[in-house]
Jmol script that loads the backbone (N, CA, C; Angstrom):
load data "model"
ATOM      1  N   UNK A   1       0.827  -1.190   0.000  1.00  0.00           N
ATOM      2  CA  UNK A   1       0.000   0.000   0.000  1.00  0.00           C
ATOM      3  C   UNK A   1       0.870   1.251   0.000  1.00  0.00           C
ATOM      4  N   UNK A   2       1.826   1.387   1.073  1.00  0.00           N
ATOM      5  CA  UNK A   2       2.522   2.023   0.791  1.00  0.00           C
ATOM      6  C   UNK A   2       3.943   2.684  -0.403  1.00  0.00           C
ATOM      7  N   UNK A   3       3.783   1.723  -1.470  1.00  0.00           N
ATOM      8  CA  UNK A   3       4.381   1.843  -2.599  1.00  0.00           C
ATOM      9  C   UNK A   3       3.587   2.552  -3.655  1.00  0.00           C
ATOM     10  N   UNK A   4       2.188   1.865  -3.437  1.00  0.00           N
ATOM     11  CA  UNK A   4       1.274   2.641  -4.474  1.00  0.00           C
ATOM     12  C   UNK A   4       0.923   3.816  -3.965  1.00  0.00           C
ATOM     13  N   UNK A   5       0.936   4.107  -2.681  1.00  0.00           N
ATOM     14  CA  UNK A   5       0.061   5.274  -2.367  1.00  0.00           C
ATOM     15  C   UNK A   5       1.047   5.959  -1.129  1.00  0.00           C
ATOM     16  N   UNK A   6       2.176   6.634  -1.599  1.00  0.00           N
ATOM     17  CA  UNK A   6       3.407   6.988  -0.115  1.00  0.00           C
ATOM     18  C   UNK A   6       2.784   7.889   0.595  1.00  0.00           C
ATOM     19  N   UNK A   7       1.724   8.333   0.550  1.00  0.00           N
ATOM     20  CA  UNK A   7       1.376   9.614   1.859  1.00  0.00           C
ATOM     21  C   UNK A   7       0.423   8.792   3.041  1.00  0.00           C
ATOM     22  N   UNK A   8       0.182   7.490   2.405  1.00  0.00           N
ATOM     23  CA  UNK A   8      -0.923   6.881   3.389  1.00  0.00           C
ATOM     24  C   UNK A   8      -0.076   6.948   4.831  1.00  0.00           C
ATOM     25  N   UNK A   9      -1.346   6.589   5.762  1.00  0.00           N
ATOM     26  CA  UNK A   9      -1.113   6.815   7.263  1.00  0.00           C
ATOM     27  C   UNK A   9      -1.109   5.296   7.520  1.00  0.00           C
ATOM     28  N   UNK A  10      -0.524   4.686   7.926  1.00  0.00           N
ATOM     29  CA  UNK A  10      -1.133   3.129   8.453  1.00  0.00           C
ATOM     30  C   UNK A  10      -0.777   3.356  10.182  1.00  0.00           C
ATOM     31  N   UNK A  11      -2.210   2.669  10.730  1.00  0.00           N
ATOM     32  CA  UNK A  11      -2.045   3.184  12.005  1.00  0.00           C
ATOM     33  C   UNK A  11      -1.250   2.295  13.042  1.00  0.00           C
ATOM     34  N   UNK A  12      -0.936   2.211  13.945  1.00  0.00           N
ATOM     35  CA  UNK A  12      -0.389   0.962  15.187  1.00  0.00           C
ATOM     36  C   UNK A  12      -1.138   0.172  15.248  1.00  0.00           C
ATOM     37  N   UNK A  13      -2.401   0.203  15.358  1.00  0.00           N
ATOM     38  CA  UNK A  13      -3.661  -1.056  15.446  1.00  0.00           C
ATOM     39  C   UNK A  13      -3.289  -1.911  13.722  1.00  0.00           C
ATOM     40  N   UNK A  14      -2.926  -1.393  13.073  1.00  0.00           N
ATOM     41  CA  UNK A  14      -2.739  -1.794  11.497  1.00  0.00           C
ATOM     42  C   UNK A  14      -1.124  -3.016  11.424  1.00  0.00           C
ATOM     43  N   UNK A  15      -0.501  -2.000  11.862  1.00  0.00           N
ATOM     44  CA  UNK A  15       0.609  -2.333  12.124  1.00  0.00           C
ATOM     45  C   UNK A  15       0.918  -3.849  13.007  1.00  0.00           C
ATOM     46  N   UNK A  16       0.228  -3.482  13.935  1.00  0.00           N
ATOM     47  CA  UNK A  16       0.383  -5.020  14.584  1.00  0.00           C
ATOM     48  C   UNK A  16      -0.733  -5.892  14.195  1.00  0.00           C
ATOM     49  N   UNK A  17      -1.608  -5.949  13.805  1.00  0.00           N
ATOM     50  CA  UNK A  17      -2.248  -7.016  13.242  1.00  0.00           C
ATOM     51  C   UNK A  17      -1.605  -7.637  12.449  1.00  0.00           C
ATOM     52  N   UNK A  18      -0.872  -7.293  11.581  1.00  0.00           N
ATOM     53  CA  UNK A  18      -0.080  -7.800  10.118  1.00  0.00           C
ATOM     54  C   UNK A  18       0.793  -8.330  11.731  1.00  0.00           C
ATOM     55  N   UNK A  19       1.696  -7.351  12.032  1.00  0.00           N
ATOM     56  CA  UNK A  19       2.789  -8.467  12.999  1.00  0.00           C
ATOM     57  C   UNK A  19       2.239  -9.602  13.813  1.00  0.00           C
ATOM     58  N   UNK A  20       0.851  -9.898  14.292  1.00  0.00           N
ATOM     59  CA  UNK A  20       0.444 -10.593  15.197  1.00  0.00           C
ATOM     60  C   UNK A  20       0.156 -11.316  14.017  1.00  0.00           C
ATOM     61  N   UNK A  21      -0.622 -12.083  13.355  1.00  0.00           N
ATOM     62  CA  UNK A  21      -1.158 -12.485  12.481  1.00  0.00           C
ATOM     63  C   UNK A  21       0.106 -13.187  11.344  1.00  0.00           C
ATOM     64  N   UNK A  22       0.509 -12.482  11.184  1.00  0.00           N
ATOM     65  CA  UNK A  22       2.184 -12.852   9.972  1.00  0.00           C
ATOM     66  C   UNK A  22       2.494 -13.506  10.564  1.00  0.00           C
ATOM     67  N   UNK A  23       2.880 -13.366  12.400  1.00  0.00           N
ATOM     68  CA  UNK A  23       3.977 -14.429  13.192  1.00  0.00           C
ATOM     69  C   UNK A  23       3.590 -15.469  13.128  1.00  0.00           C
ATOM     70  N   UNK A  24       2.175 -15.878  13.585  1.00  0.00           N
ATOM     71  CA  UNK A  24       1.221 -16.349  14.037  1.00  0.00           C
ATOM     72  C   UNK A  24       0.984 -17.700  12.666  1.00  0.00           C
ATOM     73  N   UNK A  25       1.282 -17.323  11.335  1.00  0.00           N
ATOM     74  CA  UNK A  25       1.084 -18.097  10.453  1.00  0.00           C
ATOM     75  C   UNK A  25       2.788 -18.402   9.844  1.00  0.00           C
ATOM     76  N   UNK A  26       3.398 -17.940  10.572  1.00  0.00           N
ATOM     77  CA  UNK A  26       4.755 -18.405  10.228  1.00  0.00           C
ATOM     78  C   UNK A  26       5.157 -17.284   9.201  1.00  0.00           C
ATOM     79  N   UNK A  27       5.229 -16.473   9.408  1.00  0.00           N
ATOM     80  CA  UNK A  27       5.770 -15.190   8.583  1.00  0.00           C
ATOM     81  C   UNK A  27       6.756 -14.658   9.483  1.00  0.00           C
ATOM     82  N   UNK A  28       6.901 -14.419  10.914  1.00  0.00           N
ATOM     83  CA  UNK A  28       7.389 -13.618  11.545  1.00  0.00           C
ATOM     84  C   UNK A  28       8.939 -13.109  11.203  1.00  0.00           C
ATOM     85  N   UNK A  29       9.756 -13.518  10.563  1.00  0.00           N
ATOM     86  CA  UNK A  29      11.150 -12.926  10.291  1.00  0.00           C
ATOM     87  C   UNK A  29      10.201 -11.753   9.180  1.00  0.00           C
ATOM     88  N   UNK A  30       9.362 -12.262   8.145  1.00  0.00           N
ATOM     89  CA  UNK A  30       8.720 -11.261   7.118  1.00  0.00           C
ATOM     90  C   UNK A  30       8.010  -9.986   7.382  1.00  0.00           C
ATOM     91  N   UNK A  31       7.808 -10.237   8.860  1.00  0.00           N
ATOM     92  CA  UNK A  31       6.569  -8.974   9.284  1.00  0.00           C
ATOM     93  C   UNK A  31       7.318  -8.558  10.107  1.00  0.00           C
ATOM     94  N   UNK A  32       8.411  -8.601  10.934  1.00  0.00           N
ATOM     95  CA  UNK A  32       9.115  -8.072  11.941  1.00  0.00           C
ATOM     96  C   UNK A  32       8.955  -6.316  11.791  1.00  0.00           C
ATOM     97  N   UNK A  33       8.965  -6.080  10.882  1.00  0.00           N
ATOM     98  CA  UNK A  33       8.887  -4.758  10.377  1.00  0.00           C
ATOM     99  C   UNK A  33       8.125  -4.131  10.822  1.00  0.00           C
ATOM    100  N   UNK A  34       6.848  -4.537  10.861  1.00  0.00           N
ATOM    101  CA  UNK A  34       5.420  -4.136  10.916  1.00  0.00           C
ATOM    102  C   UNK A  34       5.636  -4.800  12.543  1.00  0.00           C
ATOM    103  N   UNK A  35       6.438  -5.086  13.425  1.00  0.00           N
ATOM    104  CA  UNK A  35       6.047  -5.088  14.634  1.00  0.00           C
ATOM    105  C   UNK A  35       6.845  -4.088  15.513  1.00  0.00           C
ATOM    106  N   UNK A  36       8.027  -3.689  14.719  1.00  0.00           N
ATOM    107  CA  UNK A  36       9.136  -2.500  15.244  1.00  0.00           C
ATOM    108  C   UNK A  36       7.801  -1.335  14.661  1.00  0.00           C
ATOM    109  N   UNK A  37       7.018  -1.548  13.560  1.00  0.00           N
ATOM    110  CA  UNK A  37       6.139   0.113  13.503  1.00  0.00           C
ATOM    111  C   UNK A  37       5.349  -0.190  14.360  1.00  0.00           C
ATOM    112  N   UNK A  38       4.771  -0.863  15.185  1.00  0.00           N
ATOM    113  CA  UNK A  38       3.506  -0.773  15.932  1.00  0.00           C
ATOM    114  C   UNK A  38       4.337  -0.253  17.042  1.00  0.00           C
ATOM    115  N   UNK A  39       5.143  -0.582  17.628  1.00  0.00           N
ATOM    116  CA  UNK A  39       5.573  -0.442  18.683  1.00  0.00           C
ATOM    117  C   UNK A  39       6.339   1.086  18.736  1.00  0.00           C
ATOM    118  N   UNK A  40       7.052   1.618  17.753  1.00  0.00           N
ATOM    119  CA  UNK A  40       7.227   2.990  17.476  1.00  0.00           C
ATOM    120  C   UNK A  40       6.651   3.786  17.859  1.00  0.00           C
ATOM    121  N   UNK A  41       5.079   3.405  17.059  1.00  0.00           N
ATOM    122  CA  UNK A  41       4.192   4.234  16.983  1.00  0.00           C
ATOM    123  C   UNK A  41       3.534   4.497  18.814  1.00  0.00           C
ATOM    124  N   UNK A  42       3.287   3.654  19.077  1.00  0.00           N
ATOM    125  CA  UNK A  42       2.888   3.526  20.635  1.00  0.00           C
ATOM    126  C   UNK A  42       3.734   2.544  21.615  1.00  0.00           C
ATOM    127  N   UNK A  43       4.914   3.088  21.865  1.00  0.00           N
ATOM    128  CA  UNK A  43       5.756   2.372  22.892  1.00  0.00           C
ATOM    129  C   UNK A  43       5.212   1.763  23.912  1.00  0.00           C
ATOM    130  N   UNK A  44       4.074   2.190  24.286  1.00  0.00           N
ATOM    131  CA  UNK A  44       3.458   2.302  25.503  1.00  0.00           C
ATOM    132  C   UNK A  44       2.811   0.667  25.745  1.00  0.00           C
ATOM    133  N   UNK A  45       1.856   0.670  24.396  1.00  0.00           N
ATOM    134  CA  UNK A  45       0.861  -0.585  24.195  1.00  0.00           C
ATOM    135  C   UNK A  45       1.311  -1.385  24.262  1.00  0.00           C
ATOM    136  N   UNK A  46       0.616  -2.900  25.151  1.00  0.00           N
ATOM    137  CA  UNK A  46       1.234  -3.743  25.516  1.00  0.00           C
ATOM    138  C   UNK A  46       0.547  -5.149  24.382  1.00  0.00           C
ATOM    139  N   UNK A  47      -0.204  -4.342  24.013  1.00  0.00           N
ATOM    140  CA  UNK A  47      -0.880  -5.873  22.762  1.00  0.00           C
ATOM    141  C   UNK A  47       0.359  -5.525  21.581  1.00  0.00           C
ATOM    142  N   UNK A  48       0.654  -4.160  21.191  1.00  0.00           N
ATOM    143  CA  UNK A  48       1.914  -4.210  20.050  1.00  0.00           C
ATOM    144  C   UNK A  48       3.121  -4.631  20.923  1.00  0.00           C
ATOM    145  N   UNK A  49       3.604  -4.448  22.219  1.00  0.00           N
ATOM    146  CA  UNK A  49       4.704  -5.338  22.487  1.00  0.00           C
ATOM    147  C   UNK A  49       4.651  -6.661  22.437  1.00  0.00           C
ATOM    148  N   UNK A  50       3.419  -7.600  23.024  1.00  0.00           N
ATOM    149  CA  UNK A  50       3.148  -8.569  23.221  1.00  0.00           C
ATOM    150  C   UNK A  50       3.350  -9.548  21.515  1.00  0.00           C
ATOM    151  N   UNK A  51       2.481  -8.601  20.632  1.00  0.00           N
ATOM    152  CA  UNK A  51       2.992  -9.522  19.590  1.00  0.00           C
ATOM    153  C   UNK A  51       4.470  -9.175  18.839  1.00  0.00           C
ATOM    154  N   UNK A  52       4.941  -7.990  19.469  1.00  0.00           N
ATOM    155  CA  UNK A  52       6.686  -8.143  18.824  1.00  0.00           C
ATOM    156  C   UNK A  52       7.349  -9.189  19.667  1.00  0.00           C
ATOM    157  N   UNK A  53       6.810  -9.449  20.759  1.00  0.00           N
ATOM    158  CA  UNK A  53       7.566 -10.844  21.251  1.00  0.00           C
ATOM    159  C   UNK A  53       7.224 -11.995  20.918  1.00  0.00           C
ATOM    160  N   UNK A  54       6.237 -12.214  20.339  1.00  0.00           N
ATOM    161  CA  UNK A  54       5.905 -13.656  19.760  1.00  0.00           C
ATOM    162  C   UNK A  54       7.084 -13.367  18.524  1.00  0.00           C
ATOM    163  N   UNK A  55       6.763 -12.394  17.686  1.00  0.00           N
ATOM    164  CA  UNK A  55       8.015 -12.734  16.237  1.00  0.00           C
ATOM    165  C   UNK A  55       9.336 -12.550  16.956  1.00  0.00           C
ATOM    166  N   UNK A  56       9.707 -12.032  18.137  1.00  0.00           N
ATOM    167  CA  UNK A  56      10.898 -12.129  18.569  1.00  0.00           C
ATOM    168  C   UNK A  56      11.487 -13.346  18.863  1.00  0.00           C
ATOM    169  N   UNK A  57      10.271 -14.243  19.705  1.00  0.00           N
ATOM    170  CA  UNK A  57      10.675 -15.508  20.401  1.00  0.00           C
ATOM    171  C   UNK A  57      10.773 -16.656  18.711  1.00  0.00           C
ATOM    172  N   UNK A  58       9.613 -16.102  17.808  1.00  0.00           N
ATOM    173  CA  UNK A  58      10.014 -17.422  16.869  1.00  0.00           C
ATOM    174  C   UNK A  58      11.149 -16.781  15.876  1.00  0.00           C
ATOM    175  N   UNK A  59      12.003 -15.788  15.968  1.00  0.00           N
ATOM    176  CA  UNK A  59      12.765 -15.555  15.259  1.00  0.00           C
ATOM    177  C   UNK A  59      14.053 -15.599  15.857  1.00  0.00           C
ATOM    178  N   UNK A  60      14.136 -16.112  17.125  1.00  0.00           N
ATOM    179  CA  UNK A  60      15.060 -16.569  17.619  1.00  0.00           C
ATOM    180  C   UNK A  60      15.955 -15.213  18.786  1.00  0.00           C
ATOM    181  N   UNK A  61      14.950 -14.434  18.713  1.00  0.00           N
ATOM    182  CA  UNK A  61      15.490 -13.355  19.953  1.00  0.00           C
ATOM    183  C   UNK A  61      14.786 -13.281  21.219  1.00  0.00           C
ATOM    184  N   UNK A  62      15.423 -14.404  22.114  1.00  0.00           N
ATOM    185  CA  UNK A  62      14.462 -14.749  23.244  1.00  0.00           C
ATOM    186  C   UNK A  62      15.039 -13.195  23.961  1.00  0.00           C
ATOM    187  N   UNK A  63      15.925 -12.751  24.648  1.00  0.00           N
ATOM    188  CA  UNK A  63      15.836 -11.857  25.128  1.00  0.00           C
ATOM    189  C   UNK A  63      15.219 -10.668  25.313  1.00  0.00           C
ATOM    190  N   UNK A  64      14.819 -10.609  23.512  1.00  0.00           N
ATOM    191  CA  UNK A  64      13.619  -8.954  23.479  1.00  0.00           C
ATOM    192  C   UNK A  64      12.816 -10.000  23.331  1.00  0.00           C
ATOM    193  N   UNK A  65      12.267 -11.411  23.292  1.00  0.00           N
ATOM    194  CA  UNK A  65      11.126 -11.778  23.430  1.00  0.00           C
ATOM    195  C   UNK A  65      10.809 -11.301  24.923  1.00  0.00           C
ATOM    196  N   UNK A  66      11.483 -11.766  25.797  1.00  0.00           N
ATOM    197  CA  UNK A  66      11.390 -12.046  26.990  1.00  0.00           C
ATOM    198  C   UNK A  66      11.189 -10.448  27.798  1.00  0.00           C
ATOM    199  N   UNK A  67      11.498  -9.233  27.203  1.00  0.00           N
ATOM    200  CA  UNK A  67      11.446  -8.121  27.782  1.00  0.00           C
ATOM    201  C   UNK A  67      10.050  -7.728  27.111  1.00  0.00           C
ATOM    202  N   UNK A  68       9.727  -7.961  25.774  1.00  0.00           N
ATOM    203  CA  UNK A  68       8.190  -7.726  25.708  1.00  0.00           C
ATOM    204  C   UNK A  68       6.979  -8.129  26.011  1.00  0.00           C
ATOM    205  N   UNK A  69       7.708  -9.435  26.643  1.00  0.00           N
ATOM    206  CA  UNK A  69       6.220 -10.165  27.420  1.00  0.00           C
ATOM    207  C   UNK A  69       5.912  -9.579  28.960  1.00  0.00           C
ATOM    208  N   UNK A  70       7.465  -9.311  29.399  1.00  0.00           N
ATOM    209  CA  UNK A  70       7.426  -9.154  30.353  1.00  0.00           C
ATOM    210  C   UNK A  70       6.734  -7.371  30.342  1.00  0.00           C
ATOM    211  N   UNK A  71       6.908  -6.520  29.717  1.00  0.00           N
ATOM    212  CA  UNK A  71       6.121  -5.503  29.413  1.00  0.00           C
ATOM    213  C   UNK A  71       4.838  -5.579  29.147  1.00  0.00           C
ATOM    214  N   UNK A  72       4.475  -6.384  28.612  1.00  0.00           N
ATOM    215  CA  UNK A  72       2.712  -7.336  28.932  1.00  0.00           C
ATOM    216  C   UNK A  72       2.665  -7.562  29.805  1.00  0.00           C
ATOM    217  N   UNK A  73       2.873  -7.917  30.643  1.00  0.00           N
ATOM    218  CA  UNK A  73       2.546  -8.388  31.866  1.00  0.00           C
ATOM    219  C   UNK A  73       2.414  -7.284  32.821  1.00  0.00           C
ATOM    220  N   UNK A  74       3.118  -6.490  32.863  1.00  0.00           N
ATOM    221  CA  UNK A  74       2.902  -5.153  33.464  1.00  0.00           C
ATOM    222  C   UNK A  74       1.724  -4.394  32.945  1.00  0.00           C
ATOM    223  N   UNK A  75       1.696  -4.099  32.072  1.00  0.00           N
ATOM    224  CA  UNK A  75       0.483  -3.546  31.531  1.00  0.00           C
ATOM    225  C   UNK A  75      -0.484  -4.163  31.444  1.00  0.00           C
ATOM    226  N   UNK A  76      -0.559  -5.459  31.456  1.00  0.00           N
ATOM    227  CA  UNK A  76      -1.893  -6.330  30.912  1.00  0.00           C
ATOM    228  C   UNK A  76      -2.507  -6.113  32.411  1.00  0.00           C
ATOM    229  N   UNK A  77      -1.890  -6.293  33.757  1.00  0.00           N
ATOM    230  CA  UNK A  77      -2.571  -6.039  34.367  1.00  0.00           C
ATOM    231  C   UNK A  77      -3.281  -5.347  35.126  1.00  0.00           C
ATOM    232  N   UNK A  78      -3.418  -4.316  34.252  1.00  0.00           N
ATOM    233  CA  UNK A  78      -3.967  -3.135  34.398  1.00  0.00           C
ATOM    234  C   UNK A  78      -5.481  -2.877  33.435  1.00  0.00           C
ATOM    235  N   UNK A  79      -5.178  -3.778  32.855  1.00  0.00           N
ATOM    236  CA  UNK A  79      -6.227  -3.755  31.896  1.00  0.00           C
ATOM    237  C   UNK A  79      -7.308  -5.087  31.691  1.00  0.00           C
ATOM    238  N   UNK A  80      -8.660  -5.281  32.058  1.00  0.00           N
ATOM    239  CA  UNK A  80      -9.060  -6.537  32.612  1.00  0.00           C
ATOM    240  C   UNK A  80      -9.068  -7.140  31.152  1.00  0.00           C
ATOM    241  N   UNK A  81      -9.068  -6.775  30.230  1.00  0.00           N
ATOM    242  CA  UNK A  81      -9.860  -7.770  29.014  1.00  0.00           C
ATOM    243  C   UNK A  81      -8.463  -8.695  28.794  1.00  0.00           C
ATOM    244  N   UNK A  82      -7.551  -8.376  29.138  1.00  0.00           N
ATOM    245  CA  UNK A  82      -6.274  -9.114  28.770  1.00  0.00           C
ATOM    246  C   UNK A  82      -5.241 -10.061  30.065  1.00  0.00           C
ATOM    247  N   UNK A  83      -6.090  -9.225  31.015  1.00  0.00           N
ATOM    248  CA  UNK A  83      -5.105 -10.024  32.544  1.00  0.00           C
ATOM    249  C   UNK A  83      -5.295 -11.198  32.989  1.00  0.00           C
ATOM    250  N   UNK A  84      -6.055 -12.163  32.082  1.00  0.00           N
ATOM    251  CA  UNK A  84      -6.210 -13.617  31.869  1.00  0.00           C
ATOM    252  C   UNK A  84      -5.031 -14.119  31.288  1.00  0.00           C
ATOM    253  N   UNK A  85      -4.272 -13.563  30.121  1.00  0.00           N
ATOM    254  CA  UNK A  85      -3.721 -13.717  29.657  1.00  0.00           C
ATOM    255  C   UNK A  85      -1.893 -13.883  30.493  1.00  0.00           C
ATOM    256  N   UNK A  86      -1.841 -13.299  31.394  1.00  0.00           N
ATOM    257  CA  UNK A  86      -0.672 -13.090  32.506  1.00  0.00           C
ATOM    258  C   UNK A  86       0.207 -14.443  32.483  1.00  0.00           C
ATOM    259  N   UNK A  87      -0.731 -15.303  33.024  1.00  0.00           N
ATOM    260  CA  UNK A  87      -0.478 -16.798  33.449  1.00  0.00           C
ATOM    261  C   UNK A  87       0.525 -17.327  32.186  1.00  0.00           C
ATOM    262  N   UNK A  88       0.064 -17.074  31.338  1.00  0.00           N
ATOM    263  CA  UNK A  88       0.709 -17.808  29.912  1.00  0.00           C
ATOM    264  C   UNK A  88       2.194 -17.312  29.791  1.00  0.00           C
ATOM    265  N   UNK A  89       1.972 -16.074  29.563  1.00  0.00           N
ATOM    266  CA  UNK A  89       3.176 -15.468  29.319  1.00  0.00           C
ATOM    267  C   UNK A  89       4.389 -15.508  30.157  1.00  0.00           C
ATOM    268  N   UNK A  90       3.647 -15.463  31.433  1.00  0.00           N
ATOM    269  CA  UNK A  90       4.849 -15.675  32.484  1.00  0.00           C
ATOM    270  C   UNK A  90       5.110 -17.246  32.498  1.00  0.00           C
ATOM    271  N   UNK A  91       4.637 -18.211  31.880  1.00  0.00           N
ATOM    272  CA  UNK A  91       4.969 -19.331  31.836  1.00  0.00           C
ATOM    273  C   UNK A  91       5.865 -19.627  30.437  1.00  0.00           C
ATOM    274  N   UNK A  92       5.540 -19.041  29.319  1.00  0.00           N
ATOM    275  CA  UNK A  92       6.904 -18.584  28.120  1.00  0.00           C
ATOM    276  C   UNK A  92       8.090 -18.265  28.620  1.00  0.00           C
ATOM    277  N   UNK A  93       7.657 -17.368  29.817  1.00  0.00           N
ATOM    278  CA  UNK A  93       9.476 -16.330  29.533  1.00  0.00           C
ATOM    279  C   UNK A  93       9.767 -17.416  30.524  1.00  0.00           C
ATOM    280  N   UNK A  94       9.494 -18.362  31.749  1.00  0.00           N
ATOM    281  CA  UNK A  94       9.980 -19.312  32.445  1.00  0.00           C
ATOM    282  C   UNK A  94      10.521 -20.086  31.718  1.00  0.00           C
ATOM    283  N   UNK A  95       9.743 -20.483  30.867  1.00  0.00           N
ATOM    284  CA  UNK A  95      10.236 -21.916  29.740  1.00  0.00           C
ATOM    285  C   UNK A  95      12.242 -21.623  28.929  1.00  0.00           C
ATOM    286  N   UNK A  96      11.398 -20.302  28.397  1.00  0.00           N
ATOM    287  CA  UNK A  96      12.412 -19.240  27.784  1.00  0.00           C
ATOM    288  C   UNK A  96      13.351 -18.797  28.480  1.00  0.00           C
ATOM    289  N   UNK A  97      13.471 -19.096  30.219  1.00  0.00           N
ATOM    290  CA  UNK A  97      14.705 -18.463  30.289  1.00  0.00           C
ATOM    291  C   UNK A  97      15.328 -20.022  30.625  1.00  0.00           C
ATOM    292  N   UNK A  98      14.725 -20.964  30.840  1.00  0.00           N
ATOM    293  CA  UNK A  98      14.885 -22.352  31.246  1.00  0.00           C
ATOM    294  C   UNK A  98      15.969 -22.667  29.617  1.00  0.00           C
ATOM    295  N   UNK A  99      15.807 -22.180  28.874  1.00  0.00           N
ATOM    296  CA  UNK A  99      16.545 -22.565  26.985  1.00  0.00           C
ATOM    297  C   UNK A  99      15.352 -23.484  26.525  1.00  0.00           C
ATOM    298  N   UNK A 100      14.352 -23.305  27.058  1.00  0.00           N
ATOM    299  CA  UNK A 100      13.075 -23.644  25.965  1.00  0.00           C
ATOM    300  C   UNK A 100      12.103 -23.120  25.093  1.00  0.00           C
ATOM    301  N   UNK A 101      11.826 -23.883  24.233  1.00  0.00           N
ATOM    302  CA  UNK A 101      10.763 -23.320  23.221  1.00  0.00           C
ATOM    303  C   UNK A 101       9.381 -23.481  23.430  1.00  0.00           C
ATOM    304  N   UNK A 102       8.638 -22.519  24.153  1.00  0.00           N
ATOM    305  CA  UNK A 102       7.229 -22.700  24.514  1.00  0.00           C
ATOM    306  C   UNK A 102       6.598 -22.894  23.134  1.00  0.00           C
ATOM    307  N   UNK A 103       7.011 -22.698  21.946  1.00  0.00           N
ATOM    308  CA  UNK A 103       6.049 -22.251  20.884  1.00  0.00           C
ATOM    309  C   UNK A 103       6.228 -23.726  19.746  1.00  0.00           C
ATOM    310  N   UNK A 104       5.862 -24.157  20.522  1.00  0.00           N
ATOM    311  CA  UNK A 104       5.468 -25.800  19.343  1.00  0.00           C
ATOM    312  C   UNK A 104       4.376 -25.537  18.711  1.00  0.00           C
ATOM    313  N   UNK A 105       4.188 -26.167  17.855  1.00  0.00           N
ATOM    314  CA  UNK A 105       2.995 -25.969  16.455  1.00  0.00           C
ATOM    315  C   UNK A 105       1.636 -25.807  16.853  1.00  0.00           C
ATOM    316  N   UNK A 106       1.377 -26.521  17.769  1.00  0.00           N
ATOM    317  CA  UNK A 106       0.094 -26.146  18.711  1.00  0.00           C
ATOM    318  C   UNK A 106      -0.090 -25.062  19.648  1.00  0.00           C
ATOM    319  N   UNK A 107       1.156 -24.456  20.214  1.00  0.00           N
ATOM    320  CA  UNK A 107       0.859 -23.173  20.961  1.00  0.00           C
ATOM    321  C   UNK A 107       0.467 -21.925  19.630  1.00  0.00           C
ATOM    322  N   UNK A 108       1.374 -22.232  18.860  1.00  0.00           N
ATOM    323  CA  UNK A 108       1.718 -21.233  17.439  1.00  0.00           C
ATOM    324  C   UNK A 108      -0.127 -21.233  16.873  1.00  0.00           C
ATOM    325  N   UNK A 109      -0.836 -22.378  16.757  1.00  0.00           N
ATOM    326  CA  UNK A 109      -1.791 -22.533  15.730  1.00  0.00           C
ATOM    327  C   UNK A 109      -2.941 -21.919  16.672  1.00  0.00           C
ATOM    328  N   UNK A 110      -2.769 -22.041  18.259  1.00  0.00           N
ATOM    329  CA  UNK A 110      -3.913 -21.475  19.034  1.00  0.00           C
ATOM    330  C   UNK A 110      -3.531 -19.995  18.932  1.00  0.00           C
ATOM    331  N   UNK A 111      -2.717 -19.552  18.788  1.00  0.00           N
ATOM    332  CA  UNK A 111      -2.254 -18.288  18.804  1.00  0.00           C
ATOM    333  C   UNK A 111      -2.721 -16.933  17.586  1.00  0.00           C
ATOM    334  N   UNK A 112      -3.239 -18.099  16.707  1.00  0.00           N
ATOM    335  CA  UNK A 112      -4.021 -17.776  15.521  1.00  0.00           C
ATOM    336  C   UNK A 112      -5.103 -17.476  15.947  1.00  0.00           C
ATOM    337  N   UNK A 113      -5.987 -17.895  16.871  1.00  0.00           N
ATOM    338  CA  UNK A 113      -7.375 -17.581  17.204  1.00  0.00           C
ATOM    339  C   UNK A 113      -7.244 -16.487  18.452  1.00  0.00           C
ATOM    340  N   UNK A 114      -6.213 -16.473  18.644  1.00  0.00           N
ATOM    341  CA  UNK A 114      -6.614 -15.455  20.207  1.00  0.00           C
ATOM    342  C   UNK A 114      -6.968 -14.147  19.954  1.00  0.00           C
TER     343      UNK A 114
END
end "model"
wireframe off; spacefill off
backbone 0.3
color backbone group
């Protein structure tokens, strides 16, 4: 879009969908891009950190995986629609600092529906 049309605006909500969604179907080295703009755009938001750490963790950068979940987690619980979500994540970056891979084909494929 932005080739055909360079003045467009694409917003952070835009931005990380493509990154959540791309990772999510096995794109994530391809969309990484689109998860450094979501997060640019709103440093703050913890759903655009949350999914720059999923393409972090499957692209093999557990460390900024592990600092953006953990930035979810701070924020998520502040916010009820997502502080269900806590439990999980803090059980990734455990796995993750353990030298494991929480994200087998079945965590990856539920990750599609969330």
């Amino acid at each position: 879009a932005q080739e055909v049309y360079p003045d467009i605006k694409i917003t952070g909500p835009s931005w990380n969908s493509l990154c959540r969604f791309g990772s999510a179907w096995g794109y994530a080295e391809k969309v990484m891009y689109a998860c450094e703009n979501a997060v640019a755009l709103d440093p703050t938001n913890g759903l655009a950190r949350n999914s720059r750490a999923l393409a972090r963790a499957l692209t093999g950068d557990t460390p900024g995986a592990i600092e953006d979940f953990q930035f979810f987690i701070e924020w998520a619980k502040d916010e009820a629609p997502y502080a269900h979500y806590v439990p999980l994540r803090k059980a990734w970056i455990k796995a993750m600092q353990a030298g494991n891979d929480p994200f087998d084909d079945e965590t990856v494929m539920r990750l599609r529906y969330e």
